[in-house]
Steps between C-alpha positions, in 0.01 A plus 500: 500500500804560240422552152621179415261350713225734378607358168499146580142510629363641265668298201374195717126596460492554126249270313602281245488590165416093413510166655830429447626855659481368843724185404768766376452651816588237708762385290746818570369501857643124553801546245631831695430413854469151528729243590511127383583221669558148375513212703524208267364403156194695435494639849498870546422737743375899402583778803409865449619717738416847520437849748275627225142449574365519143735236373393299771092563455588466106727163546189327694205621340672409144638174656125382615331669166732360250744209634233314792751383663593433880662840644631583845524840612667655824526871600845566705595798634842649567615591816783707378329655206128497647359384184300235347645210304265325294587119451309300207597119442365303255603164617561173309206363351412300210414824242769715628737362217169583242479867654850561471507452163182678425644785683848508270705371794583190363463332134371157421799348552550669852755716398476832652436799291768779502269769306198597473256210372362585172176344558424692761549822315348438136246755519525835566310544775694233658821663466389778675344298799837299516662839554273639727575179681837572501474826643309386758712243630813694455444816398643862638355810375646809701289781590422736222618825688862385503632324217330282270611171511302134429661154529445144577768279692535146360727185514698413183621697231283304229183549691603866523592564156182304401280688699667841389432431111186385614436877625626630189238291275242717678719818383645580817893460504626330765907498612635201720798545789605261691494538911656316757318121445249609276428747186285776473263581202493874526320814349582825520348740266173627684340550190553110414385401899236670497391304160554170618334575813195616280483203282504265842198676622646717801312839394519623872877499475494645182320824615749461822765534218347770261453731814866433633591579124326833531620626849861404408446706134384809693777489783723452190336792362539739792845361584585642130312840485673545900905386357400730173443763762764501682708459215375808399495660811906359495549699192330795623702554780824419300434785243375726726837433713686588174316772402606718811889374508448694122378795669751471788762524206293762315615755817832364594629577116342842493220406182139479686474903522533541099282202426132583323209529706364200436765276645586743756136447592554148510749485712333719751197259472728179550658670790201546666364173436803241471296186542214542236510298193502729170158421457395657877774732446281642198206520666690745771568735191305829439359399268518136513759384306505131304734229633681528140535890510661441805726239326649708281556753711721256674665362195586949428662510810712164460592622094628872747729286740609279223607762291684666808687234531670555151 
């Protein structure tokens, strides 16, 4: 199972917070996924389609609970794809038109409803089962171990804009892009993802989250302390490289058998261990030698070859 699915299913069993949560509920799952068909004056038509089980189990048991009305339900499955495609139809019947207001779809004067119904959404509670619905009709959330990313695919650029402020009134900024025949209402941040997904009651996908969090901030962490490394390991080399070209040039302009005993000690030691950083170099010393005696031993010799040069 994806972790959108994981998701899904488990937004789809949270408990409402009141009676009017599950109405919310419904509402986004119709308004997102559902398709409306009119056939005359006061003659309509309400087809949910879906491959997700949990908006299917949600859309029926909601449907029965809440609406009572006549619902047909077919499973198909693909032949190409080999899954399951759910099929709920709520055919024309005399309280459809009643329902579909209820639900926000239409208003009393059968007008349909290009955002999202404010009666639906007046409480608080409410606003956060409408989303949930939302998400679980059309929601993506990718897998926590790659990038963080939440959205939910709708039709219309109202509804979309609607439903994104509607996000942000629980304190979770939403953005909105639009996609080829439809708009997305999109999260990024996984700090704010993993907020909304803890307000709408997923706590297994939070923990999901916080431990993906973790693992990627101590691969970050050893990816760091191993690039500082080598970095340093990078420098190492580079000094040490330049360290014996100043010796080589020490000999070939006659100065290395006049110099003090302390460099001339250093350049034996160097010599005999060219790849050591000063630090390991010191330790080679008798006695051990710091890392920034060592340093200004080397910054003696390049003062000798500088003045040499004048």
């Amino acid at each position: 199972m994806s972790f959108t699915a994981e998701v899904r299913d488990e937004l789809s069993r949270c408990v409402p917070a009141c009676e009017y949560c599950n109405l919310a509920t419904l509402a986004a799952l119709t308004r997102v996924c559902g398709t409306l068909g009119v056939s005359g004056s006061g003659r309509y038509r309400l087809q949910v389609a879906t491959e997700t089980g949990a908006v299917a189990r949600t859309m029926i048991g909601l449907t029965h609970q809440m609406l009572k009305l006549e619902t047909e339900f077919t499973v198909r499955k693909s032949v190409l794809h080999r899954v399951r495609n759910y099929l709920i139809v709520l055919p024309d019947q005399p309280d459809l038109e009643k329902a579909l207001v209820l639900l926000g779809i239409l208003d009393r004067s059968g007008g349909l409803v290009r955002g999202v119904p404010h009666h639906v959404v007046a409480r608080d509670c409410c606003r956060l089962s409408y989303i949930r619905g939302s998400l679980i009709a059309g929601g993506f959330v990718a897998d926590p171990r790659g990038d963080f990313h939440l959205e939910i695919s709708v039709q219309g650029e109202e509804y979309a804009r609607a439903l994104a402020d509607l996000i942000g009134q629980v304190g979770v900024p939403a953005r909105v892009n639009a996609r080829r025949g439809s708009f997305a209402v999109y999260i990024k941040s996984a700090r704010d993802i993993r907020r909304l997904l803890e307000m709408l009651g997923a706590a297994r996908s939070v923990r999901d989250i916080d431990e993906a969090r973790a693992m990627k901030s101590v691969k970050n962490d050893v990816n760091r302390r191993v690039n500082a490394e080598l970095a340093n390991q990078g420098r190492s080399a580079a000094g040490a490289q330049r360290q014996i070209e100043m010796i080589e040039r020490l000999e070939r302009e006659g100065l290395r058998q006049s110099l003090p005993d302390a460099l001339a000690d250093f350049c034996d030691l160097r010599e005999r261990y060219p790849d050591l950083s000063l630090r390991d170099l010191g330790q080679m010393a008798d006695p051990p030698l710091s890392k920034s005696a060592l340093y200004h031993r080397v910054l003696r010799i390049e003062r000798l070859l500088d003045g040499a040069e004048l």
